[in-house]
PyMOL Python script that loads the backbone (N, CA, C, O; Angstrom):
from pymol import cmd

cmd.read_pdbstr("""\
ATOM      1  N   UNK A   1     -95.716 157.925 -55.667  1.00  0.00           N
ATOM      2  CA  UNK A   1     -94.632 157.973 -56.619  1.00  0.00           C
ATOM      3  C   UNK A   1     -93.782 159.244 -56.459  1.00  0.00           C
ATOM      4  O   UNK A   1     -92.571 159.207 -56.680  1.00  0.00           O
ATOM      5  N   UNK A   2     -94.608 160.724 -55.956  1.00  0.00           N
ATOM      6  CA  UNK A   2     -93.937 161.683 -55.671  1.00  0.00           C
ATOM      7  C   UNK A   2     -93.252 161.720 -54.202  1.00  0.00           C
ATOM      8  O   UNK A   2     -92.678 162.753 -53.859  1.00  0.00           O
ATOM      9  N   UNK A   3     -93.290 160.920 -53.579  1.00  0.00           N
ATOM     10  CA  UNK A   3     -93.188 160.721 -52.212  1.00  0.00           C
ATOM     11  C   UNK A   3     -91.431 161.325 -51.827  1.00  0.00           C
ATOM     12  O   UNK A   3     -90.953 162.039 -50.946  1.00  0.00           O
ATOM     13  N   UNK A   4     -90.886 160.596 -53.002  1.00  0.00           N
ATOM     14  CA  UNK A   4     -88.783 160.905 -52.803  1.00  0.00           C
ATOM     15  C   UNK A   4     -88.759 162.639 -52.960  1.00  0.00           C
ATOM     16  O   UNK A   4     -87.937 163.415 -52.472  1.00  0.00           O
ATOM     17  N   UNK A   5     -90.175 163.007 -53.968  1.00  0.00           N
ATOM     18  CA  UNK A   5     -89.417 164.241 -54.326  1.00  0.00           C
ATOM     19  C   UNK A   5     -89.672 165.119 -53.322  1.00  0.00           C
ATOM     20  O   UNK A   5     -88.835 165.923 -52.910  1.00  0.00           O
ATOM     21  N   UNK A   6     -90.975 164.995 -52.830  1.00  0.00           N
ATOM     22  CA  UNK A   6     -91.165 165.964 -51.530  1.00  0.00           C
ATOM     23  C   UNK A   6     -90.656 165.859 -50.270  1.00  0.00           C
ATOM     24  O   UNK A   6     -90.875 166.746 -49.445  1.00  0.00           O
ATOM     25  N   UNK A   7     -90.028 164.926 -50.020  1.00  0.00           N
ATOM     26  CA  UNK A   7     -88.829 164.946 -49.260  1.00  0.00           C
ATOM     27  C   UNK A   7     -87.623 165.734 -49.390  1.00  0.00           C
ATOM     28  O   UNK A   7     -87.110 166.593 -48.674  1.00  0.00           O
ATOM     29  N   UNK A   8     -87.389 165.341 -50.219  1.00  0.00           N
ATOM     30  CA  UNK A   8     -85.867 166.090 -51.212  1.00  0.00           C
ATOM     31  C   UNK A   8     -86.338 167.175 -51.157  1.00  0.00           C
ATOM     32  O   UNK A   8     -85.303 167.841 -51.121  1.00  0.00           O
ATOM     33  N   UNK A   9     -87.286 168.007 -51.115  1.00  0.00           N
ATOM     34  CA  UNK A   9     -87.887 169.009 -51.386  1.00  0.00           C
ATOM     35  C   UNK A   9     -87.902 169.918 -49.899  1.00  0.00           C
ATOM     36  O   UNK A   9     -87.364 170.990 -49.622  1.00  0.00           O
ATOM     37  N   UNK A  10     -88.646 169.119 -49.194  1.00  0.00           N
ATOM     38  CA  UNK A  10     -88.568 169.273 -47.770  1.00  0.00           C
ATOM     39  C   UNK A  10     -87.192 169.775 -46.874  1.00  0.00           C
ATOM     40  O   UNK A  10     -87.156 170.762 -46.139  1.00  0.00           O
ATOM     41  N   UNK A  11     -86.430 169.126 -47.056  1.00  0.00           N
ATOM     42  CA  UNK A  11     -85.096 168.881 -46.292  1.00  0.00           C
ATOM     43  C   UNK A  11     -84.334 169.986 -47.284  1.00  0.00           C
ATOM     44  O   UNK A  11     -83.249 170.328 -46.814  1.00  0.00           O
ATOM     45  N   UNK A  12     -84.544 170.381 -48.080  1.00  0.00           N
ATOM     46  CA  UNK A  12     -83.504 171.384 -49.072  1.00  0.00           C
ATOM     47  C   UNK A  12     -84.012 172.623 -48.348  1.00  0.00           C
ATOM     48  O   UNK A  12     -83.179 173.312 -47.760  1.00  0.00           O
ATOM     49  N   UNK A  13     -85.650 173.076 -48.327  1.00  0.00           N
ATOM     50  CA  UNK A  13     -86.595 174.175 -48.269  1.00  0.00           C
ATOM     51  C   UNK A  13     -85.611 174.267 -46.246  1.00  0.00           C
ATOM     52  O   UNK A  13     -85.092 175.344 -45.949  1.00  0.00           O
ATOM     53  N   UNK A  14     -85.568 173.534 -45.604  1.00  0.00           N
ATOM     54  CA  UNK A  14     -85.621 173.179 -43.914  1.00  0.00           C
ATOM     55  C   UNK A  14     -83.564 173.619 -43.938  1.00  0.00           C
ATOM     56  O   UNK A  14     -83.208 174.055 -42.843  1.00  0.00           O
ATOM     57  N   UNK A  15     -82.722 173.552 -44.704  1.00  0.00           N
ATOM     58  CA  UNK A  15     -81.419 173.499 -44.932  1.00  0.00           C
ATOM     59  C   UNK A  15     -81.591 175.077 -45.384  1.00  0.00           C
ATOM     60  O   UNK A  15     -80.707 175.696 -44.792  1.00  0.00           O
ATOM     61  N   UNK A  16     -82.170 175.740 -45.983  1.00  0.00           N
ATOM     62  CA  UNK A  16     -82.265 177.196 -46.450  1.00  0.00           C
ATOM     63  C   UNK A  16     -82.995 177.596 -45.581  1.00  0.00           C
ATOM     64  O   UNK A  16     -82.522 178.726 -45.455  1.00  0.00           O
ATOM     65  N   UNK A  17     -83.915 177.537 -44.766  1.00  0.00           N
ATOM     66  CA  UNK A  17     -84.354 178.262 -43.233  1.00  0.00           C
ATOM     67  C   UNK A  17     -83.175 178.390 -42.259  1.00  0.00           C
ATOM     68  O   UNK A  17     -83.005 179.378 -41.544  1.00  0.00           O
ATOM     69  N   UNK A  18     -82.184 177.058 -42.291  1.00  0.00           N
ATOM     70  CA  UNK A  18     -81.512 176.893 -41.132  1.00  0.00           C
ATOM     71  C   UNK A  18     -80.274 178.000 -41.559  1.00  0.00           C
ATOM     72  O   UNK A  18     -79.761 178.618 -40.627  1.00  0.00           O
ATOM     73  N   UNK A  19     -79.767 178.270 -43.006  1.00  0.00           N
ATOM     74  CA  UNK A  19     -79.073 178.559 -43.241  1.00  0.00           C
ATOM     75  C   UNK A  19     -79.296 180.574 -43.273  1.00  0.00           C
ATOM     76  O   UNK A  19     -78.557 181.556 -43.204  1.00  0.00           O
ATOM     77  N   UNK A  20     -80.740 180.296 -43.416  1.00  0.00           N
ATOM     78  CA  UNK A  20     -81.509 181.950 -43.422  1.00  0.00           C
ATOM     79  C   UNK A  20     -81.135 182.741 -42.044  1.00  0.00           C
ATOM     80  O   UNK A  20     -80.729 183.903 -42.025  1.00  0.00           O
ATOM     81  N   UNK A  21     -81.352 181.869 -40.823  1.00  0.00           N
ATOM     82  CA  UNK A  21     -81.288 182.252 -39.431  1.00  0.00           C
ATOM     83  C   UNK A  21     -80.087 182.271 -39.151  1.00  0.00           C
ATOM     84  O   UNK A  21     -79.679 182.996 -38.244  1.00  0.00           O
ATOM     85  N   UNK A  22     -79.197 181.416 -39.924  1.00  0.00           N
ATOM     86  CA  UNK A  22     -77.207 181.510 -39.148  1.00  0.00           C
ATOM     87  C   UNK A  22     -76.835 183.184 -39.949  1.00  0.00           C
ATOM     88  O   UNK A  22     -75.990 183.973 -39.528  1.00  0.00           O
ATOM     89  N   UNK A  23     -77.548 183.351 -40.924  1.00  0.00           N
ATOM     90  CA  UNK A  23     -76.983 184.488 -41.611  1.00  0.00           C
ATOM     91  C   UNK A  23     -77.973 185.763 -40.922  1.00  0.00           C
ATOM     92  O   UNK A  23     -77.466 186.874 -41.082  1.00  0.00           O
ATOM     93  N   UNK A  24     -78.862 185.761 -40.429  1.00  0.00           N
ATOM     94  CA  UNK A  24     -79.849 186.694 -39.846  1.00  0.00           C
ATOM     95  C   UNK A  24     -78.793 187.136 -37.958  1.00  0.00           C
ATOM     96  O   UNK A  24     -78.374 188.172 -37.442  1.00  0.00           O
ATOM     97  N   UNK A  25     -78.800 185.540 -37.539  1.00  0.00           N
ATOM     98  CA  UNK A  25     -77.886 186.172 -36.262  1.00  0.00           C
ATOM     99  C   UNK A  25     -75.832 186.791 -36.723  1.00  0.00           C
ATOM    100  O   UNK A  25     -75.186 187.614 -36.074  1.00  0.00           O
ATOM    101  N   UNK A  26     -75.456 186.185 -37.716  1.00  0.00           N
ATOM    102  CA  UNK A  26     -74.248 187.098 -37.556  1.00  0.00           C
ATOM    103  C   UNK A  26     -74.095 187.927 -38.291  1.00  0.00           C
ATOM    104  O   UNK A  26     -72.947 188.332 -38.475  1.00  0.00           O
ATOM    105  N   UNK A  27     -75.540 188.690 -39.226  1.00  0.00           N
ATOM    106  CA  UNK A  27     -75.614 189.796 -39.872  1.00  0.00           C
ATOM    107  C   UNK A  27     -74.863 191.086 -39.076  1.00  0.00           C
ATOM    108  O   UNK A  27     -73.806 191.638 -39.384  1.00  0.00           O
ATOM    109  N   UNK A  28     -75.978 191.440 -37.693  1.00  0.00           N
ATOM    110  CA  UNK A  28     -75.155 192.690 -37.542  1.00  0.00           C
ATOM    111  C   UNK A  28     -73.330 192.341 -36.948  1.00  0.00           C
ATOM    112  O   UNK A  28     -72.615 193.283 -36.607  1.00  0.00           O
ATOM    113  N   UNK A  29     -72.928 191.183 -36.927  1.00  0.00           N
ATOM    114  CA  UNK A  29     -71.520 191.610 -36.825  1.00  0.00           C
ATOM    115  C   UNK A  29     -70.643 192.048 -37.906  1.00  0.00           C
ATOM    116  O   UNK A  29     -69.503 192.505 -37.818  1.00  0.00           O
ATOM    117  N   UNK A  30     -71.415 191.818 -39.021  1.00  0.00           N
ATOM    118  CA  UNK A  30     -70.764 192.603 -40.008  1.00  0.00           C
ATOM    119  C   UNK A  30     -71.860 193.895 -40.849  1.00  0.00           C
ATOM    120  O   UNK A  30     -72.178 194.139 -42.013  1.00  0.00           O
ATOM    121  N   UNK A  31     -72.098 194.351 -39.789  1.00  0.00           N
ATOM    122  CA  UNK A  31     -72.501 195.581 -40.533  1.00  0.00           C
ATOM    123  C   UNK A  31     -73.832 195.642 -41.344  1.00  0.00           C
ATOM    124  O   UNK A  31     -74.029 196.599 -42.093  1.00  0.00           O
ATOM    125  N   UNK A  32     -74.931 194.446 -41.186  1.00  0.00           N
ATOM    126  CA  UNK A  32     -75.793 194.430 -42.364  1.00  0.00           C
ATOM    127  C   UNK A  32     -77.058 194.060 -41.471  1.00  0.00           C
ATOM    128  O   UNK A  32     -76.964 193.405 -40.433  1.00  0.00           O
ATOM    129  N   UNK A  33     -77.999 194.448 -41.881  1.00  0.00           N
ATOM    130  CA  UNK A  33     -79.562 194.250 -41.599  1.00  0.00           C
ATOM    131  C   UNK A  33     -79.730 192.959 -41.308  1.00  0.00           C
ATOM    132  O   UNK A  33     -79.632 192.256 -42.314  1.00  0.00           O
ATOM    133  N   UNK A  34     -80.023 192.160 -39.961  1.00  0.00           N
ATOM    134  CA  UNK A  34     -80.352 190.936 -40.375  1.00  0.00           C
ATOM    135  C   UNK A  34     -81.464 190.291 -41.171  1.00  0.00           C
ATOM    136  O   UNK A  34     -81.274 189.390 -41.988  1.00  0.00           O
ATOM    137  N   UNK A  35     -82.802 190.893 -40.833  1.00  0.00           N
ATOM    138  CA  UNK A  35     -83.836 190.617 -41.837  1.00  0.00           C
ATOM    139  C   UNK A  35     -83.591 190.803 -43.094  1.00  0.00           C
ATOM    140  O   UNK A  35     -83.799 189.753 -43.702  1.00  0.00           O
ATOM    141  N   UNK A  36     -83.312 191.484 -43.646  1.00  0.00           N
ATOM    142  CA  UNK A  36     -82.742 191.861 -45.097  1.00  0.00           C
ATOM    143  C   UNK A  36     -81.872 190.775 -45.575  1.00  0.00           C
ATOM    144  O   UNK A  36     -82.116 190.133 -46.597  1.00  0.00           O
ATOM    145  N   UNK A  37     -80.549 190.526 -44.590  1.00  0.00           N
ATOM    146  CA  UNK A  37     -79.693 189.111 -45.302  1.00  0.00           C
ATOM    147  C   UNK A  37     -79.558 188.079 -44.814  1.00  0.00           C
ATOM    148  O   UNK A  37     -78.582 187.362 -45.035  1.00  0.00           O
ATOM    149  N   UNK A  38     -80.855 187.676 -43.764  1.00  0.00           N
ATOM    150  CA  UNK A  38     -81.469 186.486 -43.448  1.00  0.00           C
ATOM    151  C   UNK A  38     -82.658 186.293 -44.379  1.00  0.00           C
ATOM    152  O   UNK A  38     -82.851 185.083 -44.494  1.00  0.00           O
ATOM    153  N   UNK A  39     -83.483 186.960 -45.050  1.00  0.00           N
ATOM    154  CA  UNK A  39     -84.317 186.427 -46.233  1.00  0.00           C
ATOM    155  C   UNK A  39     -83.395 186.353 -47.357  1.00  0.00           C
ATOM    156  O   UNK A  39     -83.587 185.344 -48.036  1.00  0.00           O
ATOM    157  N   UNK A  40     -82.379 187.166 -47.799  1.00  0.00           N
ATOM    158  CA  UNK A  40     -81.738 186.889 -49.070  1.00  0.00           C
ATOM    159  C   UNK A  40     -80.515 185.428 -48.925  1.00  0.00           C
ATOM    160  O   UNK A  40     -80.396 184.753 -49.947  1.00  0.00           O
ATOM    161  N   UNK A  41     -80.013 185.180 -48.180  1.00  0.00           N
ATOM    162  CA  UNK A  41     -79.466 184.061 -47.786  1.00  0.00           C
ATOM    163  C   UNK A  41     -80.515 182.727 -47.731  1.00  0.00           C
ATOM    164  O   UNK A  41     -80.150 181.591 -48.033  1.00  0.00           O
ATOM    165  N   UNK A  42     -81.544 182.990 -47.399  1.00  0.00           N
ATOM    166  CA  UNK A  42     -82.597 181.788 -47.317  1.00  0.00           C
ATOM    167  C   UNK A  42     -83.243 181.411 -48.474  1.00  0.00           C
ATOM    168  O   UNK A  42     -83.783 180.340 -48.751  1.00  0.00           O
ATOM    169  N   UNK A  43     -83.062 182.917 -49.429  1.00  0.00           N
ATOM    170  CA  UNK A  43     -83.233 182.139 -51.324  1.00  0.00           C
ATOM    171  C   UNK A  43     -81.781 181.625 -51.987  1.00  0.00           C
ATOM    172  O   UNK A  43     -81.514 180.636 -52.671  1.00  0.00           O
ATOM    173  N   UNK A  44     -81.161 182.461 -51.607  1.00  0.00           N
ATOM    174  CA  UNK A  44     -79.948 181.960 -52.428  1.00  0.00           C
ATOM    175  C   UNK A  44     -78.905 180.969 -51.940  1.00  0.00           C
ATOM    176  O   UNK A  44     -78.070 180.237 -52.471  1.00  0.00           O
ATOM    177  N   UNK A  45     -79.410 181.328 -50.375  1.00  0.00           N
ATOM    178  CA  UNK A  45     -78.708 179.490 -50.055  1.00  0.00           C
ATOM    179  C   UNK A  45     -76.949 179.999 -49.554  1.00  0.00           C
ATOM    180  O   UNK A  45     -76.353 180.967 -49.083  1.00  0.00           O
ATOM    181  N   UNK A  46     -76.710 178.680 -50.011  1.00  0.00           N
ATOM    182  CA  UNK A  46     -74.875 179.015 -49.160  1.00  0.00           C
ATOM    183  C   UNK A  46     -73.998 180.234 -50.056  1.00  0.00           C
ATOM    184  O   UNK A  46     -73.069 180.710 -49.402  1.00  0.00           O
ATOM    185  N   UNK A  47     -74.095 180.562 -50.866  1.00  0.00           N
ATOM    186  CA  UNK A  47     -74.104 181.588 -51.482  1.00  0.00           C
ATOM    187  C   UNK A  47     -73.835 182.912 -50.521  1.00  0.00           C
ATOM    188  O   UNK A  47     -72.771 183.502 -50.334  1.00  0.00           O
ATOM    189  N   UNK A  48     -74.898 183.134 -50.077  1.00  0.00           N
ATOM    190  CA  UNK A  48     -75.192 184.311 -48.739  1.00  0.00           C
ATOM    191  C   UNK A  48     -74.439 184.038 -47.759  1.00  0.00           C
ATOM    192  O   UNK A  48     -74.050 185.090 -47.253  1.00  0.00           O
ATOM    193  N   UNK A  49     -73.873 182.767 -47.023  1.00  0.00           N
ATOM    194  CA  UNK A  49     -73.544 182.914 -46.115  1.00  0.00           C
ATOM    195  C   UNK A  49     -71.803 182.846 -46.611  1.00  0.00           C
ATOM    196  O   UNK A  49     -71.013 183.053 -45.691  1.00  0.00           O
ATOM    197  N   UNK A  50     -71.312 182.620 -47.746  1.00  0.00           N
ATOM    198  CA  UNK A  50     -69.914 182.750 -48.352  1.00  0.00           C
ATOM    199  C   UNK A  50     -70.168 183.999 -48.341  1.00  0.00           C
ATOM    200  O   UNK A  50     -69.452 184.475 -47.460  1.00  0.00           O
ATOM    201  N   UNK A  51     -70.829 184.868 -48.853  1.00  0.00           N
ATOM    202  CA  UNK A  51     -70.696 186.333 -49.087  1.00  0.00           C
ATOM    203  C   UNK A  51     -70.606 186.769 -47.684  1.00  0.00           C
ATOM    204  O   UNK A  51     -69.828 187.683 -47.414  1.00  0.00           O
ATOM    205  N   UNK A  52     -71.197 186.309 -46.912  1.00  0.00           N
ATOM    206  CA  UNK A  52     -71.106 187.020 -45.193  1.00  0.00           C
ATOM    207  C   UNK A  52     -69.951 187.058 -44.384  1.00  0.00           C
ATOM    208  O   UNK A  52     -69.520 188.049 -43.795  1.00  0.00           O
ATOM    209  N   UNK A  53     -69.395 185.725 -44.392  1.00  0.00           N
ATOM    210  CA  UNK A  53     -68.349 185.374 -43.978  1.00  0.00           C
ATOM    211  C   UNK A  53     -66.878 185.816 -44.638  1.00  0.00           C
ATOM    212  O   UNK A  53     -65.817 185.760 -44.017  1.00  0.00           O
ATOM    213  N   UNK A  54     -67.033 186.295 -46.111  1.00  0.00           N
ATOM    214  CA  UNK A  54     -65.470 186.424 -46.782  1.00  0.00           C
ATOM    215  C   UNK A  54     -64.770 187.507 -46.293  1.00  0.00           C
ATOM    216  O   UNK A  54     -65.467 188.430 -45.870  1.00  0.00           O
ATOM    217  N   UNK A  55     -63.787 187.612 -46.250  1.00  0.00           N
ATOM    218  CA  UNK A  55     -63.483 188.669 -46.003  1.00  0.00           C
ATOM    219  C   UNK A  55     -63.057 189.627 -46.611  1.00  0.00           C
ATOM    220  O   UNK A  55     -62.534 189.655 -47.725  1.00  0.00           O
ATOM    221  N   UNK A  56     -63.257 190.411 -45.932  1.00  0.00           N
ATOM    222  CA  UNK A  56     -63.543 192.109 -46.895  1.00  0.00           C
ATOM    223  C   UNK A  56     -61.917 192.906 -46.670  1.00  0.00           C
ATOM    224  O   UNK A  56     -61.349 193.169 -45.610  1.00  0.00           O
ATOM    225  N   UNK A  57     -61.450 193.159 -48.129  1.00  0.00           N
ATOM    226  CA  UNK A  57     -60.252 193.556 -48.017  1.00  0.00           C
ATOM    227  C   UNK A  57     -60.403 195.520 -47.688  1.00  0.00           C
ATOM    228  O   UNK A  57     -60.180 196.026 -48.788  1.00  0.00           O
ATOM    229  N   UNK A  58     -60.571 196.217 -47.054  1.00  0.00           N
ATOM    230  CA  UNK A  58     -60.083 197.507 -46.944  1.00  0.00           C
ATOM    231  C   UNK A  58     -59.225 198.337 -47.498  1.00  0.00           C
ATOM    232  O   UNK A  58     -59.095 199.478 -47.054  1.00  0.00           O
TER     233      UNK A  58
END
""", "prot")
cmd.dss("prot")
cmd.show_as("cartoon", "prot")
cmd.util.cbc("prot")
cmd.orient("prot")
């Protein structure tokens, strides 16, 4: 009966790894630790990688 949710569960958890590692490799082009905002991107999700990508006014 739980079968839909751990899927759904699965594929969300596997979408925040994938999204952890895109933000871990173009960390240092902007200046930031990748371990540091490849784990915080991998909790908070697309979030992290809008914050990575915006651009920064000077």
């Amino acid at each position: 009966m739980l079968n839909p949710v751990f899927w759904i569960e699965r594929f969300a958890v596997t979408i925040h790894f994938v999204e952890g590692v895109i933000a871990a490799f173009y960390a240092p082009s902007r200046k930031k630790l990748p371990i540091q905002y490849g784990t915080y991107t991998f909790f908070v999700g697309t979030v992290g990688l809008l914050e990575l990508f915006a651009k920064e006014d000077d």
